[in-house]
Residue, then its C-alpha position, 0 to 999 in steps of 0.5 A: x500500500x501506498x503512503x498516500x492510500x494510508x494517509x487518506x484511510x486515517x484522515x476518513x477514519x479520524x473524521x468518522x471519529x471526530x463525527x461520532x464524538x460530536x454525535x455523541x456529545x450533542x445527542x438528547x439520550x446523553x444525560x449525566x444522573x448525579x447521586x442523591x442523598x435522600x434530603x430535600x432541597x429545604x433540608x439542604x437548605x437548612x443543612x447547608x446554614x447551619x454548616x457555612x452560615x452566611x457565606x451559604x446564602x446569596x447576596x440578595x438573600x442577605x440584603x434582604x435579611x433582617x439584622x436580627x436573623x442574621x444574628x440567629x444564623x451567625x449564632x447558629x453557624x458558631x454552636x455548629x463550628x464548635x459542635x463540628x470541632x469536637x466530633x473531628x477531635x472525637x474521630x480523630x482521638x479514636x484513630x490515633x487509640x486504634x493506630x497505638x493499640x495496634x502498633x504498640x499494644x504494651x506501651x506504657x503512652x499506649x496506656x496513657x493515650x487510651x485513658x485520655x479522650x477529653x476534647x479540647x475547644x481551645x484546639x481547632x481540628x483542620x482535617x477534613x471530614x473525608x479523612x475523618x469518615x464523617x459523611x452528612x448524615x453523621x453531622x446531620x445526626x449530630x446537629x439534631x442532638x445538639x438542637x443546632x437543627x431542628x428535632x423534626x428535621x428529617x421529616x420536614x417538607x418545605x418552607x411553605x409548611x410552617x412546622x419549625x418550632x423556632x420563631x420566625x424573623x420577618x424580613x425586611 
């Protein structure tokens, strides 16, 4: 075969090739199906609040804001970093006992280590909750135990059903 006959067959297959990407790029049976975590766009919504704050919000959402429920949602956002903290060092204190308990089971720091399991607020636990494996419903779990979310929480709907028990701020 020539070295023309092979350069034309690769341009025809390059361009066949070229032709089926962008079919299927461009074709309306392609879809992208993320996963779901089981809780509703207001669940989320309160999820989100209470974890970020007011940095989870729009600007327009917080121009429109009375200071006063800025305040709560500020209040809210400082309890949940502190809850947060302490359920990262409590994850971290119980990786580092299993690592020592295994690497040096007769230690006398093996001992003292296991002993000790105070958390400390002073500390701010950097780690991500990835490392950690602490997922969403863990945090979520723990937010209704500290009432940073509401104990109904898991039930909840939407916010055209009025069925939070805390009192509701106007906006302005």
């Amino acid at each position: 075969m020539s070295l023309s006959i092979l350069f034309k067959i690769n341009i025809y297959i390059m361009e066949k090739l070229k032709q089926s990407i962008k079919e299927y790029q461009t074709s309306s049976k392609t879809y992208i199906k993320y996963d779901t975590d089981g809780y509703n766009q207001y669940q989320n919504y309160l999820y989100k609040r209470a974890l970020h704050g007011l940095s989870a919000m729009t600007e327009k959402e917080i121009a429109t804001m009375c200071s006063k429920k800025k305040q709560r949602i500020i209040n809210v956002y400082k309890r949940a970093q502190v809850v947060i903290n302490k359920l990262k060092q409590q994850a971290t204190i119980s990786y580092s006992n299993f690592l020592f308990k295994s690497l040096f089971p007769n230690s006398p720091i093996t001992e003292f280590l296991l002993t000790e399991t105070e958390t400390d607020v002073s500390i701010i636990n950097t780690l991500n909750f990835k490392d950690l494996n602490i997922n969403k419903s863990d945090i979520i779990t723990i937010f209704i135990q500290e009432g940073i979310l509401p104990k109904n929480f898991l039930s909840l709907e939407g916010p055209q059903v009025n069925i939070i028990q805390l009192p509701r701020l106007k906006n302005e």
